[in-house]
Each structure stands twice: as C-alpha cells, then as structure tokens.
Wavefront OBJ file of the C-alpha trace (Angstrom):
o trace
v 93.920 -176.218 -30.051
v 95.963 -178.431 -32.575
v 97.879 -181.164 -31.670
v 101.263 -180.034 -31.958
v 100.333 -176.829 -29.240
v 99.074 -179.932 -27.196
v 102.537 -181.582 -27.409
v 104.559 -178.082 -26.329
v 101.875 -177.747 -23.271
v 102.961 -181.345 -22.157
v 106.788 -180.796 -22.756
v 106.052 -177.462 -20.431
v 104.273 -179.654 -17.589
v 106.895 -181.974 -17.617
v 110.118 -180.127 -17.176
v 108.283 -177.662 -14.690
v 107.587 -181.591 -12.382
v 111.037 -182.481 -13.237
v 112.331 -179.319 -11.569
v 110.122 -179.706 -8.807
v 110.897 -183.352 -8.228
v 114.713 -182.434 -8.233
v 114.290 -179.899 -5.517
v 111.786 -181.981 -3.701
v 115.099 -184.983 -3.711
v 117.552 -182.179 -2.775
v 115.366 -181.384 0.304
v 114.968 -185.023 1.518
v 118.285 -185.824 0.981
v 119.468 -182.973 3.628
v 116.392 -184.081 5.898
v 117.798 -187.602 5.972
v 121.349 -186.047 6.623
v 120.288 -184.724 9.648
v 117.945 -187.857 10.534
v 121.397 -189.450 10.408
v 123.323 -187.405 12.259
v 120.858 -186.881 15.376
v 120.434 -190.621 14.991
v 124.447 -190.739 15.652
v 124.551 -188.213 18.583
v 122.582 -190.939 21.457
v 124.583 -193.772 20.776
v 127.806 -191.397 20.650
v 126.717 -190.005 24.684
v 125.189 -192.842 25.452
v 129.023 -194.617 24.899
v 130.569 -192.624 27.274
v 130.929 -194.143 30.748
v 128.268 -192.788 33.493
v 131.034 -191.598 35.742
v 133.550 -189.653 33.168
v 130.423 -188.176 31.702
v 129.579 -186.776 35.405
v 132.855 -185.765 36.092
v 133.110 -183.958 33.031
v 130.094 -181.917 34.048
v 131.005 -181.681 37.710
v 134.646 -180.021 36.213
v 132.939 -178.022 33.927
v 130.553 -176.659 37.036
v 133.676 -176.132 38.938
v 135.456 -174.328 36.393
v 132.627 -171.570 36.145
v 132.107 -171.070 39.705
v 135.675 -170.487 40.192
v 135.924 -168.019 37.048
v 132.949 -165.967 39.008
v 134.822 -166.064 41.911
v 137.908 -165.106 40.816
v 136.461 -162.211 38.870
v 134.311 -161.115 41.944
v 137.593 -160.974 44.332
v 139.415 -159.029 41.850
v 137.162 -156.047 41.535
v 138.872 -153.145 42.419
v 138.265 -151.517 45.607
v 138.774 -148.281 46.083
v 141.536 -146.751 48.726
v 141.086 -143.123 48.269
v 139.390 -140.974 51.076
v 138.834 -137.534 50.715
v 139.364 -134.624 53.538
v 137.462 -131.786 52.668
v 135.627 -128.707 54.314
v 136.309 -124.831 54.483
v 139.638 -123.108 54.312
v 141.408 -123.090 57.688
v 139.590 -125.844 59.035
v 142.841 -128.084 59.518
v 142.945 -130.421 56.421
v 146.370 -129.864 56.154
v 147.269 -130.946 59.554
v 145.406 -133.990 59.852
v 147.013 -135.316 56.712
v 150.314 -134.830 58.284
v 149.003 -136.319 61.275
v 148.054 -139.070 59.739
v 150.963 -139.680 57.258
v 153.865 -138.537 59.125
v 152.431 -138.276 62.750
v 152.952 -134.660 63.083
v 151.342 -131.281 62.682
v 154.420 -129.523 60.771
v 154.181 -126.300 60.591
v 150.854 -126.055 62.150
v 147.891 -124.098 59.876
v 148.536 -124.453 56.223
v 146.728 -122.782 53.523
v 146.605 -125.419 50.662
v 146.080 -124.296 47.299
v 146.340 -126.725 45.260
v 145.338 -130.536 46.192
v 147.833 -132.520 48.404
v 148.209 -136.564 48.260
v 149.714 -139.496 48.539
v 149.338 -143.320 49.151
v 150.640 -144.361 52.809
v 150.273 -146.526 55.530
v 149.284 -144.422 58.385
v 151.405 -143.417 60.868
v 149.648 -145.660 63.534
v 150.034 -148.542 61.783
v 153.766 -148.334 60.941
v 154.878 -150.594 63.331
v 152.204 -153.198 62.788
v 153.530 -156.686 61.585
v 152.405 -158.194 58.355
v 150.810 -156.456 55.312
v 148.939 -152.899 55.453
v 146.797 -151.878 52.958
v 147.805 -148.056 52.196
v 145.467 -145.427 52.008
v 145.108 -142.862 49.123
v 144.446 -139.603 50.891
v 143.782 -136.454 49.412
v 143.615 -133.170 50.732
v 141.553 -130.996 48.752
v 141.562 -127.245 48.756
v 138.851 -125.558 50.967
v 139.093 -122.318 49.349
v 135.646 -121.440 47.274
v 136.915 -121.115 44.085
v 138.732 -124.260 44.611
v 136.341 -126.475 45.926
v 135.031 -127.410 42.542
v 138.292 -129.750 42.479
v 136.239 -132.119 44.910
v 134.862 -133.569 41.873
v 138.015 -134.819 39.933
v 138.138 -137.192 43.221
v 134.864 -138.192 44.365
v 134.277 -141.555 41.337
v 137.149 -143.333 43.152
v 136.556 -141.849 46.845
v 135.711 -144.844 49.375
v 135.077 -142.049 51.549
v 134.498 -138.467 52.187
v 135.582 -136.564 55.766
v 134.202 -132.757 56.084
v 136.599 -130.651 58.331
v 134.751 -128.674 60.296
v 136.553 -125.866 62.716
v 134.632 -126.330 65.815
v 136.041 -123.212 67.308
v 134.818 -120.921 64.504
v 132.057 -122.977 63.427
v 129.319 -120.249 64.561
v 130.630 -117.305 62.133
v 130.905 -119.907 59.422
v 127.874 -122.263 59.930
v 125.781 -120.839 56.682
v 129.187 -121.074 54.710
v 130.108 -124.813 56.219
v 126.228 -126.018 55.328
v 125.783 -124.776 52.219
v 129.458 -126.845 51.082
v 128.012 -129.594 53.058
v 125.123 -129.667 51.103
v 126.252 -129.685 47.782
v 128.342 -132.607 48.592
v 125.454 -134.312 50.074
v 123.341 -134.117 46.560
v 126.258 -134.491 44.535
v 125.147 -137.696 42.301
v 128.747 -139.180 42.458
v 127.992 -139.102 46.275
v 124.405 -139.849 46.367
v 124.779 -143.064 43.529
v 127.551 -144.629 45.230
v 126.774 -144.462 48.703
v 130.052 -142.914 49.363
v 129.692 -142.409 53.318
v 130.646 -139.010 54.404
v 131.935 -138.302 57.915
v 131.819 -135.126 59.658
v 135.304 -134.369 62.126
v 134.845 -131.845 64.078
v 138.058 -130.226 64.624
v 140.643 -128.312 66.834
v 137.977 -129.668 70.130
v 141.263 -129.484 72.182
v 140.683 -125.588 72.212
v 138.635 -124.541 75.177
v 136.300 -122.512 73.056
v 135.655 -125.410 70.977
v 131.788 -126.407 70.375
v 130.936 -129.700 71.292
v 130.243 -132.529 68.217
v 126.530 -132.362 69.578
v 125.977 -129.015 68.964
v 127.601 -128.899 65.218
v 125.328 -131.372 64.267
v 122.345 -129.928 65.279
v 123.246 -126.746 64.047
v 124.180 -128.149 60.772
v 120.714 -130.297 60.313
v 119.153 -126.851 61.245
v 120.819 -125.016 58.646
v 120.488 -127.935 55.855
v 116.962 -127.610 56.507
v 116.549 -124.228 55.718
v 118.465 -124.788 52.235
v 116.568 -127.638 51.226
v 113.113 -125.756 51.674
v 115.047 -122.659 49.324
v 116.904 -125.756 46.798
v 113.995 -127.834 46.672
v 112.128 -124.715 44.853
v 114.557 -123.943 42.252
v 114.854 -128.164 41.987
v 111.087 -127.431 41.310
v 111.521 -125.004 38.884
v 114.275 -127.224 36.695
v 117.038 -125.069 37.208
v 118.780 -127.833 38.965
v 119.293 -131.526 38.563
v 120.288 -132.302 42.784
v 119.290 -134.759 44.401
v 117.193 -134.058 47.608
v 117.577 -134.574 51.422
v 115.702 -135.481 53.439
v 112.035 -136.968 54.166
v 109.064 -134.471 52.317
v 107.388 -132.759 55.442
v 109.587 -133.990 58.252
v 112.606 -131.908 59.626
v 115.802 -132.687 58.266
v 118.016 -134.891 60.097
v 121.463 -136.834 58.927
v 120.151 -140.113 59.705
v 117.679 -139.150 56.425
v 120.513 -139.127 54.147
v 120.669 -142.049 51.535
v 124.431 -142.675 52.012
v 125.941 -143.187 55.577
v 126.466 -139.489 57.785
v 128.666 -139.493 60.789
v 129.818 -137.070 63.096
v 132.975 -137.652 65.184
v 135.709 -135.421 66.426
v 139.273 -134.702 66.388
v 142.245 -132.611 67.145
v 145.013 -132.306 64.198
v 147.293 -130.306 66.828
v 147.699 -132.768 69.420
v 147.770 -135.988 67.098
v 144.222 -137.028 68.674
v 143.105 -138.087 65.782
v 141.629 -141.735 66.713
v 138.180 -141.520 65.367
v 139.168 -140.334 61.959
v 141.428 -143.443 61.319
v 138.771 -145.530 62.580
v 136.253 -144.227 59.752
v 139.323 -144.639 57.871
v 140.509 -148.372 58.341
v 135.763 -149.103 57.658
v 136.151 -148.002 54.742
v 139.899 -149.233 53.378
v 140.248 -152.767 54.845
v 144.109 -152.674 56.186
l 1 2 3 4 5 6 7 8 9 10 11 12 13 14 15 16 17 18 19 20 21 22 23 24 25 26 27 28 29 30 31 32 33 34 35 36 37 38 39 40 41 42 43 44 45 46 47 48 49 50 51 52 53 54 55 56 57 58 59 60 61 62 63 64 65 66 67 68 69 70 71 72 73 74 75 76 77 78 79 80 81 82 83 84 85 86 87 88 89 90 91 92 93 94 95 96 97 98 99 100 101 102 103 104 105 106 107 108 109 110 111 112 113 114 115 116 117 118 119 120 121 122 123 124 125 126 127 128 129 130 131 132 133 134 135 136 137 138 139 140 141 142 143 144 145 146 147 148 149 150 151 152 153 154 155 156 157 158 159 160 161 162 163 164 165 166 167 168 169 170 171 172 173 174 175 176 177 178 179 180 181 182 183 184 185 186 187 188 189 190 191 192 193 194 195 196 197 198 199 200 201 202 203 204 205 206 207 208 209 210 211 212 213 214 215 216 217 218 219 220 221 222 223 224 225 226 227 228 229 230 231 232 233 234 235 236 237 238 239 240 241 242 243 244 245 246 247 248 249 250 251 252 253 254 255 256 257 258 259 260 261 262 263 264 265 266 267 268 269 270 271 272 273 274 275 276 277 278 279 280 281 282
C-alpha cells in the first residue's frame, strides 16, 4: 500500500469520527435539555404553597366524583311495562282501568298494539310530581304476538294476562306463550321481572291464583323436557328454565316471577299497580 492510498484511508476515518462525534453532541445536547427541564419541574411544585397545592387536588377529586355521579343519576330508566298474554284475556280492559279508571266497552279484541304514557288513574289526585307510566298493550292474537319483541329492550316490566275462568281449555296454549317469553334473551339478560295477573277472579267460576300457578309450572315442565332436546340438537338458541333434574318451579327462573290477581271489570286492579309503581318509581 503506497502512501498516498494511506492518506485517502485516513481522510475516510476521519470524516466517518467527525460524523459520529456530531451525532454523539446532538444526542447530549437533547439529554441535557431534558436534565434541565426535570431539574426545573421540583423547584416549580415545590414553590407552590402546601395548602393551594392540596386544595387544588382536593377540587380536582371533587370534580370527578361529582362528574360520576351526575352521569350515574342520569341514566335512563325505563317506564314502559308491558301487558301481554292470550287473546281475550282482558288486556284491553285493564289498560283502561288503569288509564282512565274504567272498563269501556268491556272485552276488546286489540289488533294492533295500544299505548300511551299516563299517570294512573289512582294516582290522579295525588299531590306533587308522578312519574307516568309507558304502558303498552300488546296484541294476544298468535300471529301477533311476535310484536312483543319491538317492546321488550325498554320494558321495566312484563305482566302475562291470564283468563282465570278459561284458563283450563287454554293452559297448553297460555304455557307455551309463557315460555317463550321466559327464554326470550331480551328477558332473560335484563332481568326484566315478569308478573303473572290472573284475571276476571270476580267470576264465580274463576280458578284460584294457586291453582294457575301450579298448573302452569306443571305444564312448563313438560315443554322444557321436549325444548331442552331440540336446544340439544342446535335447532334453537333459548335459554333454559329451570334447575337440570329438579321439577320446574317459578322461583327457578333467573329474572323475578310473580303471580297475583286481578279483576279488569270491577276496577280491582290493586296488585297490578303495585308491581307497577316496583318497577317505575312514581
């Protein structure tokens, strides 16, 4: 190697240190930038009076806490209950009843879904602010009944009419719509509570709340045994009742099941605005 190859070797070395160095001066000058700057932040907190500094935090706190608060008071509650059940069962009525205080025109035949938002009759003459309810009648007609579901994300509750005069004739008809509601998901997910009014017990020939329930547990049984095996078989996507291997009782039911009765014909209707004012705080 001759000397002048020597010399281009050394002029290589050099600028390739000389580029190094400069980055290696770039880098410690933003190193001692933020040296600087973190050495600034202590004596900039440590300047601020004890007691501002711990009301500022204490006002801060505050601030938060109310914003949760606020935000967890504000969530919409729902007002809507739902009466539901068979055709002729007296719907109709007891949303009369309970909006206007009277039966009307006695049995209707609603084909189409009738609501409104009220105060209830009973409550009229109460001083001071009443919540209204949202009530909806919905059609108990089976090709109807499918219209449930348009309702049931913003129900607070669900009542199932049940005609306790012609409940026998009807019992496999009333369980089997009583049981889909029961696994519906929107039901089942929510907890919506579902209360079972017996109706029309004013009629001497009227079966006693007792015996509709136990008739209707009876009957709910047999269906889940026959459900559970198509469930089984991925044909459906229910959700079960019940306990596995014990017989099936309301009390087994994820959401809330009550049974109560009432009469939409003579206004005695005092157990369904109870389940009523639970659920939608006047």
């Amino acid at each position: 190697m001759d000397m002048n190859e020597k010399i281009e070797i050394l002029k290589s070395e050099f600028q390739k240190l000389s580029k190094d160095g400069q980055a290696w001066v770039q880098h410690l000058s933003v190193e001692m930038n933020k040296q600087e700057w973190f050495q600034k932040l202590p004596p900039f907190i440590q300047n601020i009076p004890p007691l501002q500094l711990y009301v500022a935090l204490v006002v801060l706190f505050l601030t938060m806490f109310f914003f949760f608060i606020v935000r967890f008071f504000n969530r919409k509650t729902s007002n809507t209950i739902l009466l539901t059940g068979l055709s002729g069962s007296g719907k109709t009525v007891l949303f009369y009843q309970l909006r206007d205080g009277s039966a009307h025109q006695g049995t209707v035949t609603s084909m189409e879904p009738n609501e409104g938002s009220f105060v209830l009759h009973s409550e009229t003459t109460k001083k001071g602010k009443v919540k209204p309810v949202h009530l909806v009648d919905v059609p108990g007609h089976s090709r109807l009944q499918t219209k449930l579901d348009d309702f049931l994300p913003q129900a607070a509750g669900v009542v199932f009419v049940v005609d306790a005069v012609e409940f026998l004739p009807k019992s496999r008809a009333v369980s089997e719509y009583l049981y889909d509601i029961l696994t519906k998901a929107s039901v089942v997910k929510k907890n919506i509570p579902v209360l079972i009014l017996c109706n029309k017990v004013d009629k001497v020939t009227a079966h006693t709340k007792e015996f509709i329930r136990k008739q209707l547990e009876k009957e709910i049984d047999k269906l889940r045994a026959s459900r559970n095996v198509v469930s089984e078989a991925d044909v459906s996507n229910e959700f079960t009742l019940g306990i596995p291997g014990e017989t099936f009782a309301f009390s087994h039911c994820r959401n809330k099941v009550t049974v109560a009765e009432a009469s939409g014909g003579t206004g005695e209707i005092t157990q369904l605005e109870l389940f009523i004012r639970e659920h939608v705080k006047p």
